[in-house]
C-alpha positions in Angstrom: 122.8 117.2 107.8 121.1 115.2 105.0 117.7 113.1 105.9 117.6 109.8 105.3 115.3 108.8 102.8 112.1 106.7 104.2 111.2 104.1 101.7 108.2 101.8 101.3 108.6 97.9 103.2 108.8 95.6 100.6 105.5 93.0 101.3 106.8 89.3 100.7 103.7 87.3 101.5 100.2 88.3 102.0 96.8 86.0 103.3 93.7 86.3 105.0 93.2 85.2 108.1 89.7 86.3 108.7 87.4 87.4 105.5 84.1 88.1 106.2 81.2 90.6 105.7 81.8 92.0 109.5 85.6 91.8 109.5 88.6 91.6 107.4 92.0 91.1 108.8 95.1 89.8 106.7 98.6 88.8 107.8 101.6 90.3 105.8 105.3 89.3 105.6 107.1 92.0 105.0 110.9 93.2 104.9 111.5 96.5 105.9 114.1 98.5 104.5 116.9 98.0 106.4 116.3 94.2 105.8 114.5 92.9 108.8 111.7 90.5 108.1 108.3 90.8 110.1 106.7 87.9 109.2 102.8 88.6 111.8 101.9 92.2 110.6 98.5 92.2 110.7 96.1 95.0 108.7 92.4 95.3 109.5 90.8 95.7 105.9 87.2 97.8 106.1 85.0 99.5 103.9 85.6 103.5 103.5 83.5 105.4 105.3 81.9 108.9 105.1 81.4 110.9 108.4 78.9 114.5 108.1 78.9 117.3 110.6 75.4 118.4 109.8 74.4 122.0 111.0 70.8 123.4 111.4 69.6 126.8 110.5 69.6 127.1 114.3 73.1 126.5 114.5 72.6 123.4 116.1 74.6 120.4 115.3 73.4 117.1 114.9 74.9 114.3 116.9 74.1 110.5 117.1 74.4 109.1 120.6 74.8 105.0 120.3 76.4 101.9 121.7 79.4 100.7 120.6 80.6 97.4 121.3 84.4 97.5 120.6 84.8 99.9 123.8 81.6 98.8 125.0 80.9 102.7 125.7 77.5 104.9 124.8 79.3 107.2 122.5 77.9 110.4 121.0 79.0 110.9 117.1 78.3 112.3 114.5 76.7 110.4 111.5 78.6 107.7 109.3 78.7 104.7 107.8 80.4 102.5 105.3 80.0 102.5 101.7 82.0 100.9 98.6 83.4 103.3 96.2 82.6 100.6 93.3 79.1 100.9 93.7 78.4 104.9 95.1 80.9 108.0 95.3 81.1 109.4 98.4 78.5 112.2 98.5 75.5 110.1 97.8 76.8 107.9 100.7 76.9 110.6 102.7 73.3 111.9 101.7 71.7 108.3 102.3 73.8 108.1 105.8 72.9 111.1 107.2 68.9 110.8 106.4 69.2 106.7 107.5 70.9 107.6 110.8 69.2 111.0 111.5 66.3 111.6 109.4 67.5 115.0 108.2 68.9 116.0 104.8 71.4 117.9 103.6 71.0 120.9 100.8 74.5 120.8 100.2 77.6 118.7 101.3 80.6 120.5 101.5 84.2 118.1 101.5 86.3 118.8 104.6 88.8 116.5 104.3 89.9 112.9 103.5 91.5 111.3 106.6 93.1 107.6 107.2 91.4 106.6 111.0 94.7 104.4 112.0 96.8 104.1 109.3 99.3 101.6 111.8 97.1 98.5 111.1 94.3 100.3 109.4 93.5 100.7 105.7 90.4 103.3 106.7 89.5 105.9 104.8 87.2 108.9 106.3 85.3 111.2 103.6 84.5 114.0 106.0 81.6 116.7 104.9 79.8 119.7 106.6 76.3 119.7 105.8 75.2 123.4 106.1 71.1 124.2 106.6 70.0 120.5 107.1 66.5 119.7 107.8 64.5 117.1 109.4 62.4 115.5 107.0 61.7 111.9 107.5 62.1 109.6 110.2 65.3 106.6 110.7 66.0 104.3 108.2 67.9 101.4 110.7 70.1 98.5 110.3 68.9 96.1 111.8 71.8 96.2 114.2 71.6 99.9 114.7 69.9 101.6 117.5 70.4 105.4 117.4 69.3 108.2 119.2 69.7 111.8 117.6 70.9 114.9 119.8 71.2 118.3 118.5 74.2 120.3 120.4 74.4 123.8 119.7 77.4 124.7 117.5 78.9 127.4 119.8 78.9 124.2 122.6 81.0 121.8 121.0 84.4 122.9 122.3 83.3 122.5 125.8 81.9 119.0 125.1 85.2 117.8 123.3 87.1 119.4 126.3 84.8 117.8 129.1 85.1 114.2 127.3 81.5 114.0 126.5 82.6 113.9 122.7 85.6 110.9 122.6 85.8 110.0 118.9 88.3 111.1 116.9 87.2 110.9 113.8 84.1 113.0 115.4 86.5 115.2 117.3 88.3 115.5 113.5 85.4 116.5 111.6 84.1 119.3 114.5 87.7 120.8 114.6 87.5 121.2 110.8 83.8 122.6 110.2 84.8 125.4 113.3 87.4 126.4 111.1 86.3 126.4 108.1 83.7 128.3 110.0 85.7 130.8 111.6 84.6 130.2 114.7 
């Protein structure tokens, strides 16, 4: 039995609807391959974003424990933020995230993987590093609309936090999954 082929939709039209610096949305037409015309196909467009799973020497991981308003939760996280690849590559964004949001800094950042966050109506992409032996050497470097509190979990505890819920991102959840393996543990 022979597969069909899965072929691109064909976009027809394309505006947006909200352009801002906090949030992008646009509004395709598009004609999928077996002809149908969706004419309300909405993509969020947002910056890329790196995400680090630093590690201590004490085999501790640092975590960032904030509020975020879209599930209007307290999440724990690890470390990210936004950047533009126009203006810095993604390991210097990583390096300047990690020391604004934690105050630590990272020897060496080590790529895990490059992962889309929700590629449905989502153009997101996640740099993911592990950042081995980081240290505490400075203090917070805020947004203005950031308020952050760092926690340090050790590493050989983060299973049973992702499996009790006390750990609920995904691109978190992504990042921890992939530094234990390429941890062997």
């Amino acid at each position: 039995m022979t597969k069909p082929e899965i072929k691109k939709w064909k976009i027809l039209e394309s505006r947006f609807v909200i352009d801002n610096q906090w949030c992008r949305v646009k509004q395709d037409k598009v004609q999928l391959p077996n002809g149908l015309i969706v004419d309300d196909y909405f993509v969020n467009i947002r910056p890329e974003i790196v995400l680090i799973l630093p590690i201590t020497q004490n085999q501790e991981v640092v975590l960032v424990r904030q509020y975020r308003h879209g599930v209007e939760e307290i999440l724990i996280e690890l470390p990210a933020g936004t950047f533009d690849p126009q203006e810095e590559n993604s390991v210097e964004a990583a390096r300047r995230e990690l020391e604004e949001e934690t105050g630590y800094q990272a020897p060496e950042l080590v790529p895990l993987a490059k992962i889309y966050d929700n590629p449905v109506k989502d153009k997101t992409l996640i740099h993911i590093f592990m950042a081995i032996d980081v240290t505490l050497t400075g203090k917070q470097n805020l947004d203005t609309t950031e308020e952050i509190e760092v926690i340090l979990i050790p590493l050989t505890e983060i299973k049973a936090h992702i499996l009790s819920g006390t750990i609920q991102v995904a691109g978190t959840i992504s990042a921890l999954f992939l530094g234990l393996e390429k941890l062997a543990l």
